[in-house]
N, C-alpha and C positions, 0 to 999 in steps of 0.2 A: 356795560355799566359805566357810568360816569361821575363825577366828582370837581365840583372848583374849590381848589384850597388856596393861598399864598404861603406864598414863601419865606421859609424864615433863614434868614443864612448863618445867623450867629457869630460865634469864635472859631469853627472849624474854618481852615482854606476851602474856596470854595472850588478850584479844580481836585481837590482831596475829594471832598464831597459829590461832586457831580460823577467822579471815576467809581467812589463806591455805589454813588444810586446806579449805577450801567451794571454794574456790577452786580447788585443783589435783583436788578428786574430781570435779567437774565436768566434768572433761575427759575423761573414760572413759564409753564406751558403757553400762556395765553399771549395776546399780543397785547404788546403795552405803549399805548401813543400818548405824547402829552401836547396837548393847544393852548396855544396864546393868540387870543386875535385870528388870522387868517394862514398861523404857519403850526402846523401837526408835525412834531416827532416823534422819533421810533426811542421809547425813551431805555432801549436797551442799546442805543448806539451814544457811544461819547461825544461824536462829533456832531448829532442829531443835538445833544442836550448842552454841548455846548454852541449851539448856533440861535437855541431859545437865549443868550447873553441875559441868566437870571441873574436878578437883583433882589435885594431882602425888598419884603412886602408885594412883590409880581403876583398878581394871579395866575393860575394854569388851571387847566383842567385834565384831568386823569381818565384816558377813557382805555377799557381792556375789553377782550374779546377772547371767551375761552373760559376751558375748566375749571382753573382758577382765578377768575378774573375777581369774585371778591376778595381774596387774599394779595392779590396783587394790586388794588386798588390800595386798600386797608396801609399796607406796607410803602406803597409809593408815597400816599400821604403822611406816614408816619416819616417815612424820610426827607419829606420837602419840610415839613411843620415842624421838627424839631429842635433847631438850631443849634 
């Protein structure tokens, strides 16, 4: 399953923000990869999500594989999109 959203970064810090998204995709069975262009992370690794160097308005794309991979979409986009 796949998904392109942007990014919203807001008022939260965004190493705050990137620590909690590592943090709540890890909780899903499925796998959870995020692309930009021609570099995919494992968007349950910190150091994977922080080497996409997001910026407010970045596209990604959200792809999961697994059990829950629509809830884990659903939720990854909830957490990039809402600032």
């Amino acid at each position: 399953m796949e998904l392109t959203v942007k990014i919203k970064l807001g008022d939260t810090p965004t190493m705050r923000r990137i620590a909690k998204t590592a943090q709540r995709m890890s909780e899903f069975k499925s796998q959870v990869l995020l692309r930009r262009g021609d570099i995919t992370v494992n968007a349950k690794s910190l150091m994977g999500l922080l080497s996409l160097a997001p910026h407010d308005g970045m596209g990604v794309t959200i792809i999961a594989h697994g059990e829950d991979e629509a809830q884990a979409v659903c939720e990854m986009a909830r957490l990039l999109e809402e600032g």
